[in-house]
N, C-alpha and C positions, 0 to 999 in steps of 0.2 A: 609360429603365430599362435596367439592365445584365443581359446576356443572362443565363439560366439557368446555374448551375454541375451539368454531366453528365457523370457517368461511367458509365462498362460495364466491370465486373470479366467478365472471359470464362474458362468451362473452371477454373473455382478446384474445391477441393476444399470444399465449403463447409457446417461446423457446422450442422445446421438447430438450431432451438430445441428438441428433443425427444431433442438427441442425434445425431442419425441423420447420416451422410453423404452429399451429394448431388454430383452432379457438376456444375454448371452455370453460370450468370451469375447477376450482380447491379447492376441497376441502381440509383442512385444520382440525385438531381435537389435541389438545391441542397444543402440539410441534411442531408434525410431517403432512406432508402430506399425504393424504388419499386416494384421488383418482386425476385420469387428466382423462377428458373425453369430448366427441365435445356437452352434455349434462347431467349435475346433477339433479337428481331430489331434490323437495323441502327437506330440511334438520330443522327438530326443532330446535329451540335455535341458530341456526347458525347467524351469522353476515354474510348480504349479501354488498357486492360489487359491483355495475356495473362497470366494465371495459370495457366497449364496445368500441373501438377506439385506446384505451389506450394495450400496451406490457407489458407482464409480463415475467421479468428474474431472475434466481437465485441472490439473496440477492449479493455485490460485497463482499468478503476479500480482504480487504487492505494490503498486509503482511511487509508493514513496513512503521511505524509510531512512531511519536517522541511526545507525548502526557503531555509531561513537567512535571508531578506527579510523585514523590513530589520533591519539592524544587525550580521548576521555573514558582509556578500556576500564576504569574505574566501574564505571554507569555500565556498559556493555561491550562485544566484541563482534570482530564478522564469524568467530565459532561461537561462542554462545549465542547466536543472534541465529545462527544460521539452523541452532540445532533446535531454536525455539519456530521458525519454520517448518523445520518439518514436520515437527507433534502437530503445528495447526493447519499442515499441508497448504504449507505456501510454498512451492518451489521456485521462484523465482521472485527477484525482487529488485529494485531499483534506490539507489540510495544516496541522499544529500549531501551539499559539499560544507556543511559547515563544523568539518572534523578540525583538527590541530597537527599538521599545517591547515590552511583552506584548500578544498580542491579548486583551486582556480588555474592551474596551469596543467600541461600535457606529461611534468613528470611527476607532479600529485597526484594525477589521475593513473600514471600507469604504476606509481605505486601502490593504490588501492587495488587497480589488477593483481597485481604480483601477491599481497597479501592474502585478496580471496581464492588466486587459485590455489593455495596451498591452506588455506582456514575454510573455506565457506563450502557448507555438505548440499548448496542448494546453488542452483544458476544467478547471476547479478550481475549488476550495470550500474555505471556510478553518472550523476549529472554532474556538469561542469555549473561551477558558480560564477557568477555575475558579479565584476566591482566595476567600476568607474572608469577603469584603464586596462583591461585585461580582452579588449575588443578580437586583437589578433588570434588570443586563448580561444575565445569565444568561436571564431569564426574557424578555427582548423583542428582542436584538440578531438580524438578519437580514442577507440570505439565510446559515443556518450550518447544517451537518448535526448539529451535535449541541456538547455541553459536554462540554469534555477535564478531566475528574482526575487531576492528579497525586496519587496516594497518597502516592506514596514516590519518590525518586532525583529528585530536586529538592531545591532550595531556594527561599529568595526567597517571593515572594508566592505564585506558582501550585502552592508544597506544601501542600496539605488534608488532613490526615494525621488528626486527630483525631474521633472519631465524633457529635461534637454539629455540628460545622461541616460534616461529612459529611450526617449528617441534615438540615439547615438546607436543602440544595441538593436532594437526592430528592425531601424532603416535599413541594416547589412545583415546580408547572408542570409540563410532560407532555413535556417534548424530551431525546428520549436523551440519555442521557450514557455513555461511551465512558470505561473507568478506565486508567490505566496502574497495576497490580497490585502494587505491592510495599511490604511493611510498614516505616517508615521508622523504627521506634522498636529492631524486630529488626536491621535495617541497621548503624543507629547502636553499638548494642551489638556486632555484629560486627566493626565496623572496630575498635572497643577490643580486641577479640579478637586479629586478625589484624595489628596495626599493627607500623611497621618490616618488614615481608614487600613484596618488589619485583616478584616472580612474577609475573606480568601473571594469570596458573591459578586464583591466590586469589581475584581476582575474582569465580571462580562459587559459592566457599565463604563469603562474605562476603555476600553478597546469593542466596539460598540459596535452593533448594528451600518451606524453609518460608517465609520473608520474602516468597514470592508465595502461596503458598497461604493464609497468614492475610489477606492484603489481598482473595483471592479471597473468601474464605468471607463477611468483612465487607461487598464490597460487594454479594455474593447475599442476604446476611439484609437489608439494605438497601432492596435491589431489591422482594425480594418482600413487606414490610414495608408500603413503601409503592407496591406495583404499578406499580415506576416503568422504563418501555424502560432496558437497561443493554447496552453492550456491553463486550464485554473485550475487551483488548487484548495484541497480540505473546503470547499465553498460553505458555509455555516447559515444563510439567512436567508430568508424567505424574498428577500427586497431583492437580491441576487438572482434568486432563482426565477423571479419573476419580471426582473430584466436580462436576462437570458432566454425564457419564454417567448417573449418580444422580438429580441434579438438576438441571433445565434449564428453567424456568418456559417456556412459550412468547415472553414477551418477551424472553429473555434470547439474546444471537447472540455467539460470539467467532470469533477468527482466532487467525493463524497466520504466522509469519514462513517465507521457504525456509530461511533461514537455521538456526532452531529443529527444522525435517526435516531436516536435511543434513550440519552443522556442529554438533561437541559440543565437549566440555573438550580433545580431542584436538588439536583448533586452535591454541594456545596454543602448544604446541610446534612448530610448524610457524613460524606470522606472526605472534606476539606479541601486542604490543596490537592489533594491525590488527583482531584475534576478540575485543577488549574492548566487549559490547554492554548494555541495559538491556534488561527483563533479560538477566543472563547467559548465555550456552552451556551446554547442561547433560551428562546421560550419554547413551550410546548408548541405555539404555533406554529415557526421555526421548522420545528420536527418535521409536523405534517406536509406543510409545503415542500418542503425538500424527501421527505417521500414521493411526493404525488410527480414532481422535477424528475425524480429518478426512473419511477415507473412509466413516466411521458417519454424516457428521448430528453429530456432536457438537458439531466447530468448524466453523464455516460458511463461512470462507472467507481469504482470503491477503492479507497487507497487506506491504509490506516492510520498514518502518520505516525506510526512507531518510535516514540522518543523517549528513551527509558532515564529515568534520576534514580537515585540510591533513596532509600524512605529517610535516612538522615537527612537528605537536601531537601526533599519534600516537608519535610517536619519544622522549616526553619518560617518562622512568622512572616505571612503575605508584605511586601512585598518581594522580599527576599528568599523565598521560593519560588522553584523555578518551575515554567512552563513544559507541560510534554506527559505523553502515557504511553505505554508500552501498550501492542495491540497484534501483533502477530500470530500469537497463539491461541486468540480467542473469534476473530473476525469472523471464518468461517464458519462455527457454530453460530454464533450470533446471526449471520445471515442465514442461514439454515433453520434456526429455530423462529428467526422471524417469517420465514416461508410457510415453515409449518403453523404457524399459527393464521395464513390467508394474508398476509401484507404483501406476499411477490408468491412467484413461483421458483421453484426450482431451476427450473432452466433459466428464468431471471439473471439470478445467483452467480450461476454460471455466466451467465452475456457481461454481469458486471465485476467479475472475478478475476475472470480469465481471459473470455472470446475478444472482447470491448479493448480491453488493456492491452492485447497483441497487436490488434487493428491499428490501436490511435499511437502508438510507440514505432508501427511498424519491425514487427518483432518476429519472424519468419517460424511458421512449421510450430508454434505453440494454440494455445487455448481453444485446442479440438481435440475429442479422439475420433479420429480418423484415420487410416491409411495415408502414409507419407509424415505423419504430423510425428513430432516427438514426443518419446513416451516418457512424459511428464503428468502423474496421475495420482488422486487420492481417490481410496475407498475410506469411504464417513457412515456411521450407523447413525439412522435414523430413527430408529426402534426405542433407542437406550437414553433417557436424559439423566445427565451426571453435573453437579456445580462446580462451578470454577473454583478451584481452591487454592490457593495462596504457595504451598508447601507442592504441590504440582510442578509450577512453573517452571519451564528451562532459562527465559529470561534470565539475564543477571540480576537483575532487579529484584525479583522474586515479591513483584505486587503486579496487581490489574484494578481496574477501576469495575471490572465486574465480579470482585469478589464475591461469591455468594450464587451468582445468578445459575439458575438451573439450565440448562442448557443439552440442545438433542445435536446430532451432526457431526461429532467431533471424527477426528482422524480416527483411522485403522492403522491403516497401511498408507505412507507416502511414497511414490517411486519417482525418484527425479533420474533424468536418463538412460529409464530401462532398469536400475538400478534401486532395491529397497531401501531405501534409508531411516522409516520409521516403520516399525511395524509393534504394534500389540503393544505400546509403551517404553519399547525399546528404543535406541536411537543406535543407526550403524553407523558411530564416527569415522569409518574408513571412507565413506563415500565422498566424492568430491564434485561440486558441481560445474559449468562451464560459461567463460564470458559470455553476455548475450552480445547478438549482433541485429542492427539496426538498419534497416534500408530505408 
Protein backbone atom coordinates (compact mmCIF):
# COMPACT_ATOMS: atom_id res chain seq x y z
CA UNK A 1 0.00 0.00 0.00
CA UNK A 2 1.19 3.51 -0.85
CA UNK A 3 1.73 5.78 2.13
CA UNK A 4 -0.97 8.33 3.22
CA UNK A 5 -1.27 11.66 1.09
CA UNK A 6 -0.66 14.63 4.22
CA UNK A 7 -0.56 17.80 4.37
CA UNK A 8 -0.59 20.66 7.25
CA UNK A 9 -1.75 24.15 6.04
CA UNK A 10 -0.15 26.25 9.10
CA UNK A 11 -0.98 29.83 10.43
CA UNK A 12 -3.53 30.41 7.14
CA UNK A 13 -6.17 32.89 7.65
CA UNK A 14 -9.02 30.46 7.32
CA UNK A 15 -12.81 30.92 6.08
CA UNK A 16 -14.69 28.80 8.69
CA UNK A 17 -18.13 27.69 7.39
CA UNK A 18 -20.18 30.26 9.23
CA UNK A 19 -18.27 32.98 7.87
CA UNK A 20 -16.04 33.67 10.72
CA UNK A 21 -12.23 34.04 10.57
CA UNK A 22 -9.82 31.82 12.23
CA UNK A 23 -6.21 31.92 12.47
CA UNK A 24 -4.94 28.43 12.42
CA UNK A 25 -4.13 25.00 10.67
CA UNK A 26 -5.62 22.60 8.56
CA UNK A 27 -4.95 19.23 8.18
CA UNK A 28 -5.43 17.29 5.35
CA UNK A 29 -5.13 13.07 4.92
CA UNK A 30 -5.45 11.83 1.60
CA UNK A 31 -8.72 13.41 0.05
CA UNK A 32 -10.43 14.56 2.88
CA UNK A 33 -9.96 17.13 5.59
CA UNK A 34 -9.09 16.15 8.94
CA UNK A 35 -8.93 18.52 11.34
CA UNK A 36 -9.27 22.79 11.58
CA UNK A 37 -7.91 24.04 14.69
CA UNK A 38 -6.07 27.61 16.03
CA UNK A 39 -3.06 24.72 16.36
CA UNK A 40 -1.79 21.30 14.92
CA UNK A 41 0.59 19.49 16.38
CA UNK A 42 3.59 18.07 14.31
CA UNK A 43 2.04 15.34 11.88
CA UNK A 44 4.80 12.50 10.29
CA UNK A 45 5.05 12.41 6.69
CA UNK A 46 2.84 15.38 6.31
CA UNK A 47 3.72 18.20 3.75
CA UNK A 48 3.85 21.45 5.64
CA UNK A 49 2.75 24.77 4.23
CA UNK A 50 3.29 27.99 5.74
CA UNK A 51 0.44 30.26 4.96
CA UNK A 52 1.04 32.83 7.44
CA UNK A 53 -0.32 36.13 5.80
CA UNK A 54 -1.85 34.19 3.11
CA UNK A 55 -6.37 33.13 3.15
CA UNK A 56 -7.42 29.90 2.80
CA UNK A 57 -11.01 29.18 1.16
CA UNK A 58 -12.83 26.28 -0.14
CA UNK A 59 -11.50 25.29 -3.54
CA UNK A 60 -14.02 27.63 -6.21
CA UNK A 61 -16.76 25.25 -8.50
CA UNK A 62 -17.17 26.92 -11.52
CA UNK A 63 -20.63 25.36 -12.55
CA UNK A 64 -20.57 26.33 -16.14
CA UNK A 65 -17.97 26.07 -18.41
CA UNK A 66 -17.45 25.57 -22.16
CA UNK A 67 -13.97 23.59 -22.20
CA UNK A 68 -14.18 22.91 -26.17
CA UNK A 69 -13.44 18.97 -25.93
CA UNK A 70 -13.86 17.40 -28.22
CA UNK A 71 -13.83 18.92 -31.50
CA UNK A 72 -12.92 22.58 -30.94
CA UNK A 73 -9.20 21.71 -28.93
CA UNK A 74 -8.17 24.47 -31.42
CA UNK A 75 -10.01 27.33 -28.89
CA UNK A 76 -9.08 25.11 -25.72
CA UNK A 77 -8.82 21.68 -23.92
CA UNK A 78 -10.04 19.71 -20.72
CA UNK A 79 -5.80 20.05 -20.01
CA UNK A 80 -5.30 23.42 -20.88
CA UNK A 81 -8.55 24.40 -19.33
CA UNK A 82 -7.98 22.49 -16.28
CA UNK A 83 -4.46 23.93 -15.78
CA UNK A 84 -5.85 27.40 -16.25
CA UNK A 85 -8.15 26.37 -13.12
CA UNK A 86 -5.95 25.75 -11.03
CA UNK A 87 -3.61 29.18 -11.24
CA UNK A 88 -7.24 30.75 -10.51
CA UNK A 89 -8.13 28.12 -8.01
CA UNK A 90 -11.09 26.73 -9.27
CA UNK A 91 -11.05 23.05 -8.65
CA UNK A 92 -13.82 22.00 -9.77
CA UNK A 93 -16.14 22.67 -12.50
CA UNK A 94 -19.05 21.78 -14.49
CA UNK A 95 -19.16 21.80 -18.37
CA UNK A 96 -21.51 22.32 -21.39
CA UNK A 97 -22.60 19.94 -24.01
CA UNK A 98 -22.12 21.89 -27.03
CA UNK A 99 -18.68 20.37 -27.95
CA UNK A 100 -18.28 18.19 -31.44
CA UNK A 101 -20.02 15.45 -31.01
CA UNK A 102 -23.02 17.25 -28.90
CA UNK A 103 -23.00 15.74 -25.52
CA UNK A 104 -26.59 14.56 -25.83
CA UNK A 105 -26.35 10.92 -25.23
CA UNK A 106 -24.77 8.53 -22.41
CA UNK A 107 -21.76 7.52 -24.50
CA UNK A 108 -20.88 11.36 -25.42
CA UNK A 109 -21.15 11.85 -21.94
CA UNK A 110 -18.95 9.03 -20.77
CA UNK A 111 -16.64 9.95 -23.36
CA UNK A 112 -15.98 13.19 -21.80
CA UNK A 113 -15.56 11.09 -18.57
CA UNK A 114 -12.96 9.12 -19.91
CA UNK A 115 -11.06 12.06 -21.44
CA UNK A 116 -11.04 14.21 -18.05
CA UNK A 117 -10.01 11.53 -16.11
CA UNK A 118 -6.83 11.05 -17.87
CA UNK A 119 -6.48 15.28 -18.94
CA UNK A 120 -8.24 17.28 -16.21
CA UNK A 121 -5.65 18.32 -12.97
CA UNK A 122 -9.07 19.69 -11.41
CA UNK A 123 -12.50 17.67 -10.33
CA UNK A 124 -15.53 17.93 -13.38
CA UNK A 125 -19.04 17.06 -14.43
CA UNK A 126 -20.29 17.48 -17.69
CA UNK A 127 -24.34 18.47 -18.43
CA UNK A 128 -26.27 16.55 -20.70
CA UNK A 129 -27.83 18.61 -23.59
CA UNK A 130 -31.32 19.13 -24.53
CA UNK A 131 -32.53 18.62 -28.39
CA UNK A 132 -36.01 17.92 -29.27
CA UNK A 133 -35.79 14.05 -29.27
CA UNK A 134 -33.24 13.05 -26.89
CA UNK A 135 -36.02 12.82 -23.81
CA UNK A 136 -34.92 9.09 -22.91
CA UNK A 137 -30.92 10.79 -22.89
CA UNK A 138 -32.44 13.31 -20.79
CA UNK A 139 -34.23 11.17 -18.35
CA UNK A 140 -31.42 8.34 -17.67
CA UNK A 141 -27.87 9.46 -18.72
CA UNK A 142 -25.36 9.66 -15.70
CA UNK A 143 -23.29 10.76 -13.53
CA UNK A 144 -24.66 14.61 -15.00
CA UNK A 145 -25.69 17.52 -12.85
CA UNK A 146 -28.37 18.53 -14.60
CA UNK A 147 -29.99 19.21 -18.66
CA UNK A 148 -28.71 22.37 -20.40
CA UNK A 149 -31.48 24.34 -22.63
CA UNK A 150 -30.61 26.23 -25.12
CA UNK A 151 -33.51 28.50 -25.50
CA UNK A 152 -32.06 30.74 -27.79
CA UNK A 153 -28.32 31.81 -29.43
CA UNK A 154 -27.96 28.45 -30.84
CA UNK A 155 -28.71 26.62 -33.47
CA UNK A 156 -28.50 23.07 -34.66
CA UNK A 157 -30.12 20.37 -32.69
CA UNK A 158 -29.47 21.76 -29.07
CA UNK A 159 -31.85 25.01 -29.79
CA UNK A 160 -35.30 24.02 -27.90
CA UNK A 161 -36.87 27.30 -28.60
CA UNK A 162 -40.37 26.36 -28.92
CA UNK A 163 -42.99 25.79 -25.78
CA UNK A 164 -44.36 22.38 -26.62
CA UNK A 165 -40.81 20.73 -27.10
CA UNK A 166 -40.07 22.88 -23.87
CA UNK A 167 -42.92 21.40 -22.06
CA UNK A 168 -42.17 17.75 -23.35
CA UNK A 169 -38.57 18.00 -21.31
CA UNK A 170 -40.05 19.73 -17.72
CA UNK A 171 -43.12 17.47 -17.65
CA UNK A 172 -40.70 14.21 -17.13
CA UNK A 173 -38.32 13.35 -14.66
CA UNK A 174 -37.10 15.28 -11.73
CA UNK A 175 -33.32 16.45 -12.70
CA UNK A 176 -32.69 20.06 -12.98
CA UNK A 177 -32.46 21.70 -15.70
CA UNK A 178 -30.28 24.70 -15.98
CA UNK A 179 -31.69 27.30 -19.21
CA UNK A 180 -29.60 29.51 -21.14
CA UNK A 181 -32.30 32.45 -21.27
CA UNK A 182 -32.85 34.16 -24.42
CA UNK A 183 -35.79 34.37 -26.71
CA UNK A 184 -34.67 33.09 -30.21
CA UNK A 185 -37.65 34.13 -32.28
CA UNK A 186 -37.07 38.06 -30.75
CA UNK A 187 -33.32 37.53 -31.67
CA UNK A 188 -34.15 36.42 -35.03
CA UNK A 189 -36.27 39.50 -35.62
CA UNK A 190 -33.58 41.76 -34.28
CA UNK A 191 -30.91 40.81 -36.35
CA UNK A 192 -33.52 41.68 -39.40
CA UNK A 193 -33.57 44.86 -37.56
CA UNK A 194 -30.08 45.67 -37.00
CA UNK A 195 -28.47 43.93 -40.29
CA UNK A 196 -25.45 45.37 -42.17
CA UNK A 197 -24.33 47.29 -38.68
CA UNK A 198 -20.62 46.09 -37.87
CA UNK A 199 -20.51 47.77 -34.29
CA UNK A 200 -19.46 44.85 -32.34
CA UNK A 201 -22.30 47.60 -29.40
CA UNK A 202 -25.24 46.17 -31.48
CA UNK A 203 -24.59 43.14 -30.17
CA UNK A 204 -26.31 44.18 -26.77
CA UNK A 205 -29.24 45.76 -28.77
CA UNK A 206 -29.84 42.76 -30.82
CA UNK A 207 -30.10 40.17 -28.32
CA UNK A 208 -31.67 42.63 -25.76
CA UNK A 209 -32.85 43.11 -22.52
CA UNK A 210 -36.13 41.83 -23.45
CA UNK A 211 -34.96 38.67 -25.63
CA UNK A 212 -33.83 37.39 -22.07
CA UNK A 213 -36.59 38.38 -20.00
CA UNK A 214 -39.17 36.75 -22.18
CA UNK A 215 -37.14 33.34 -22.14
CA UNK A 216 -36.85 34.10 -18.34
CA UNK A 217 -40.71 34.51 -17.62
CA UNK A 218 -41.20 31.28 -19.95
CA UNK A 219 -39.04 29.11 -18.30
CA UNK A 220 -40.54 30.19 -14.69
CA UNK A 221 -44.18 29.51 -15.72
CA UNK A 222 -42.67 26.30 -16.78
CA UNK A 223 -40.95 25.49 -13.88
CA UNK A 224 -43.65 26.16 -11.63
CA UNK A 225 -46.26 24.56 -14.01
CA UNK A 226 -44.76 21.52 -13.53
CA UNK A 227 -42.77 21.84 -10.09
CA UNK A 228 -39.76 21.06 -11.99
CA UNK A 229 -35.73 22.18 -10.09
CA UNK A 230 -34.91 25.04 -12.84
CA UNK A 231 -31.77 26.88 -12.74
CA UNK A 232 -30.95 30.11 -14.73
CA UNK A 233 -28.14 30.77 -16.19
CA UNK A 234 -25.31 33.83 -16.85
CA UNK A 235 -28.71 36.01 -15.77
CA UNK A 236 -27.55 39.57 -17.26
CA UNK A 237 -30.60 42.28 -16.56
CA UNK A 238 -32.05 43.91 -14.10
CA UNK A 239 -35.84 43.21 -15.36
CA UNK A 240 -34.75 39.57 -14.57
CA UNK A 241 -33.59 40.02 -11.39
CA UNK A 242 -36.40 41.91 -10.49
CA UNK A 243 -38.88 39.31 -11.49
CA UNK A 244 -37.08 36.80 -9.60
CA UNK A 245 -37.26 39.28 -6.63
CA UNK A 246 -41.02 38.94 -7.08
CA UNK A 247 -40.93 35.57 -7.69
CA UNK A 248 -38.55 32.94 -6.82
CA UNK A 249 -40.28 29.44 -6.19
CA UNK A 250 -37.92 27.67 -3.64
CA UNK A 251 -36.71 25.35 -6.52
CA UNK A 252 -35.76 27.95 -8.61
CA UNK A 253 -31.59 29.12 -8.03
CA UNK A 254 -29.78 31.44 -10.71
CA UNK A 255 -26.17 32.92 -11.03
CA UNK A 256 -24.15 35.38 -12.19
CA UNK A 257 -21.34 36.05 -14.44
CA UNK A 258 -18.27 38.70 -12.89
CA UNK A 259 -18.35 39.57 -16.11
CA UNK A 260 -22.42 40.88 -16.06
CA UNK A 261 -21.12 42.82 -12.22
CA UNK A 262 -18.26 44.44 -13.74
CA UNK A 263 -18.33 45.02 -17.57
CA UNK A 264 -21.29 46.76 -19.41
CA UNK A 265 -21.93 48.11 -23.11
CA UNK A 266 -19.06 50.53 -22.25
CA UNK A 267 -16.59 47.67 -23.13
CA UNK A 268 -17.27 47.70 -26.60
CA UNK A 269 -15.40 50.73 -27.03
CA UNK A 270 -12.51 49.89 -25.18
CA UNK A 271 -11.80 45.78 -26.72
CA UNK A 272 -14.35 45.25 -29.31
CA UNK A 273 -15.46 41.93 -29.92
CA UNK A 274 -13.27 40.58 -27.18
CA UNK A 275 -16.85 41.99 -24.88
CA UNK A 276 -18.98 40.16 -27.56
CA UNK A 277 -20.73 37.63 -25.01
CA UNK A 278 -24.08 35.40 -24.75
CA UNK A 279 -25.88 36.92 -23.21
CA UNK A 280 -24.73 40.37 -23.97
CA UNK A 281 -23.14 43.26 -21.74
CA UNK A 282 -25.67 45.25 -20.78
CA UNK A 283 -26.06 49.04 -18.64
CA UNK A 284 -24.48 50.23 -15.75
CA UNK A 285 -27.66 49.92 -14.31
CA UNK A 286 -27.91 46.36 -15.09
CA UNK A 287 -24.58 46.03 -13.05
CA UNK A 288 -26.17 47.36 -9.95
CA UNK A 289 -29.16 45.67 -9.76
CA UNK A 290 -27.73 42.38 -10.28
CA UNK A 291 -25.26 43.31 -7.48
CA UNK A 292 -27.89 44.17 -5.10
CA UNK A 293 -29.89 40.26 -6.59
CA UNK A 294 -26.68 38.74 -5.57
CA UNK A 295 -26.09 40.20 -2.19
CA UNK A 296 -30.12 39.79 -1.53
CA UNK A 297 -30.49 35.87 -1.96
CA UNK A 298 -31.92 36.53 -5.23
CA UNK A 299 -29.00 35.15 -7.51
CA UNK A 300 -27.37 32.44 -5.74
CA UNK A 301 -24.23 32.24 -6.94
CA UNK A 302 -21.16 33.00 -9.73
CA UNK A 303 -20.44 30.81 -12.75
CA UNK A 304 -18.21 32.26 -15.44
CA UNK A 305 -19.28 31.13 -18.47
CA UNK A 306 -15.80 30.26 -19.78
CA UNK A 307 -16.00 30.24 -23.53
CA UNK A 308 -12.59 30.72 -25.02
CA UNK A 309 -11.99 31.80 -29.29
CA UNK A 310 -8.62 32.13 -30.72
CA UNK A 311 -8.02 36.30 -31.03
CA UNK A 312 -8.04 35.41 -34.93
CA UNK A 313 -11.88 34.40 -34.50
CA UNK A 314 -12.44 37.17 -32.44
CA UNK A 315 -10.83 39.72 -34.88
CA UNK A 316 -13.04 38.71 -37.76
CA UNK A 317 -15.84 41.73 -38.34
CA UNK A 318 -19.11 41.66 -36.04
CA UNK A 319 -21.17 39.76 -37.08
CA UNK A 320 -19.03 36.95 -37.82
CA UNK A 321 -17.33 36.94 -34.54
CA UNK A 322 -18.05 35.00 -32.37
CA UNK A 323 -19.56 35.14 -28.90
CA UNK A 324 -17.82 33.89 -25.50
CA UNK A 325 -14.69 35.03 -22.91
CA UNK A 326 -12.47 32.97 -21.22
CA UNK A 327 -12.97 33.53 -17.33
CA UNK A 328 -11.38 30.99 -15.16
CA UNK A 329 -8.41 32.30 -14.16
CA UNK A 330 -9.50 35.55 -13.38
CA UNK A 331 -13.05 35.16 -11.52
CA UNK A 332 -11.61 34.80 -8.15
CA UNK A 333 -9.61 37.66 -8.01
CA UNK A 334 -12.02 39.69 -9.46
CA UNK A 335 -14.51 38.78 -6.73
CA UNK A 336 -11.95 39.23 -4.17
CA UNK A 337 -10.80 42.42 -5.26
CA UNK A 338 -14.41 43.39 -5.48
CA UNK A 339 -14.84 42.36 -1.75
CA UNK A 340 -12.04 44.28 -0.92
CA UNK A 341 -13.16 47.26 -2.16
CA UNK A 342 -16.82 46.98 0.26
CA UNK A 343 -19.30 45.48 -2.60
CA UNK A 344 -19.39 41.89 -0.63
CA UNK A 345 -17.58 40.34 1.86
CA UNK A 346 -15.36 37.70 1.91
CA UNK A 347 -17.20 35.00 3.17
CA UNK A 348 -19.91 36.29 0.42
CA UNK A 349 -17.38 35.05 -2.13
CA UNK A 350 -17.07 32.11 -0.82
CA UNK A 351 -21.14 31.29 -0.25
CA UNK A 352 -21.12 32.27 -3.88
CA UNK A 353 -18.01 30.43 -5.10
CA UNK A 354 -18.20 27.35 -3.61
CA UNK A 355 -20.68 26.73 -0.49
CA UNK A 356 -23.94 27.85 -2.77
CA UNK A 357 -22.81 25.92 -5.95
CA UNK A 358 -22.36 22.56 -3.85
CA UNK A 359 -25.75 23.01 -2.33
CA UNK A 360 -27.80 23.85 -5.46
CA UNK A 361 -25.80 21.05 -7.75
CA UNK A 362 -25.96 18.77 -4.74
CA UNK A 363 -22.50 17.99 -4.95
CA UNK A 364 -21.41 16.02 -1.46
CA UNK A 365 -18.46 16.79 0.97
CA UNK A 366 -17.20 20.06 -1.16
CA UNK A 367 -17.56 23.99 -0.55
CA UNK A 368 -16.36 23.94 3.27
CA UNK A 369 -13.27 23.51 5.18
CA UNK A 370 -14.46 21.53 7.58
CA UNK A 371 -13.82 18.06 8.92
CA UNK A 372 -15.23 15.26 6.64
CA UNK A 373 -15.37 17.77 3.85
CA UNK A 374 -12.89 17.26 0.92
CA UNK A 375 -9.62 18.86 0.79
CA UNK A 376 -10.25 21.03 -1.99
CA UNK A 377 -8.58 24.43 -1.21
CA UNK A 378 -6.95 27.66 -2.34
CA UNK A 379 -4.63 29.92 -0.46
CA UNK A 380 -5.05 33.68 -2.33
CA UNK A 381 -2.87 36.83 -1.00
CA UNK A 382 -4.70 39.40 -0.30
CA UNK A 383 -1.90 41.83 0.44
CA UNK A 384 -0.38 41.88 -3.07
CA UNK A 385 -2.27 43.49 -6.18
CA UNK A 386 -0.79 42.26 -9.61
CA UNK A 387 -2.62 42.99 -13.35
CA UNK A 388 -3.90 40.61 -15.41
CA UNK A 389 -1.47 40.14 -18.13
CA UNK A 390 -2.13 38.56 -21.32
CA UNK A 391 1.42 36.50 -21.63
CA UNK A 392 0.36 34.98 -18.00
CA UNK A 393 -2.49 33.13 -19.09
CA UNK A 394 -2.63 29.21 -19.11
CA UNK A 395 -5.90 29.46 -21.26
CA UNK A 396 -5.37 28.49 -24.80
CA UNK A 397 -6.60 31.45 -25.77
CA UNK A 398 -4.11 33.44 -24.16
CA UNK A 399 -6.68 36.79 -23.83
CA UNK A 400 -8.98 37.95 -21.02
CA UNK A 401 -11.29 40.67 -21.26
CA UNK A 402 -9.64 42.06 -18.11
CA UNK A 403 -6.49 42.71 -19.60
CA UNK A 404 -4.90 45.24 -17.60
CA UNK A 405 -7.01 45.20 -14.54
CA UNK A 406 -5.12 45.36 -11.20
CA UNK A 407 -6.22 42.84 -9.24
CA UNK A 408 -5.58 41.49 -5.25
CA UNK A 409 -6.57 37.68 -4.30
CA UNK A 410 -5.00 35.72 -6.81
CA UNK A 411 -3.95 32.10 -6.19
CA UNK A 412 -0.94 30.81 -4.08
CA UNK A 413 -1.35 27.43 -3.73
CA UNK A 414 -4.33 25.25 -5.17
CA UNK A 415 -4.96 21.87 -3.65
CA UNK A 416 -7.59 19.72 -5.25
CA UNK A 417 -7.77 16.43 -3.38
CA UNK A 418 -5.38 16.87 -0.70
CA UNK A 419 -3.19 17.19 -3.53
CA UNK A 420 -0.95 20.57 -4.58
CA UNK A 421 -1.43 21.23 -8.05
CA UNK A 422 -0.64 25.00 -8.22
CA UNK A 423 1.58 26.37 -6.24
CA UNK A 424 3.84 29.72 -6.43
CA UNK A 425 3.09 29.89 -10.33
CA UNK A 426 3.91 26.49 -10.87
CA UNK A 427 1.39 24.14 -12.16
CA UNK A 428 1.83 20.16 -11.02
CA UNK A 429 0.56 18.43 -14.34
CA UNK A 430 0.79 15.08 -12.55
CA UNK A 431 -2.24 15.77 -10.57
CA UNK A 432 -5.49 14.34 -11.63
CA UNK A 433 -8.61 15.40 -10.48
CA UNK A 434 -12.03 13.15 -9.91
CA UNK A 435 -15.63 12.72 -11.42
CA UNK A 436 -17.99 14.71 -9.27
CA UNK A 437 -21.01 12.93 -8.00
CA UNK A 438 -24.44 14.28 -7.66
CA UNK A 439 -27.15 13.26 -5.22
Amino acid sequence: MSSPQILLIRRARIILPNGELMIGDVLTRDRQIVEVAPEISQTALATEIDAEGLTLLPGVIDPQVHFREPGLEHKEDLFTASCACAKGGVTSFLEMPNTRPLTTTQQALDDKLQRASKKSLVNYGFFIGATAENLPDLLLAKPTPGIKIFMGSMHGQLLVDGETALSAIFAKGHRLIAVHAEDQARINQRRQEFANIHDPAVHSQIQDNQAAMLATQLALKLSQKYQRRLHILHMSTAEEADLLRQEKPSWVTAEVTPQHLLLNTSAYEKIGTLAQMNPPLRSPHDNEVLWQALRDGVIDFIATDHAPHTLEEKAQEYPNSPSGMPGVETSLALMLTAAMEGKCTIAQVVNWMSKNVAVAYGIPNKGAIAPGYDADLVLVDLNTYRPVRREELLTKCRWSPFEGWNLTGWATTTIVGGEIVYDKGQVNTQVRGQALTFL
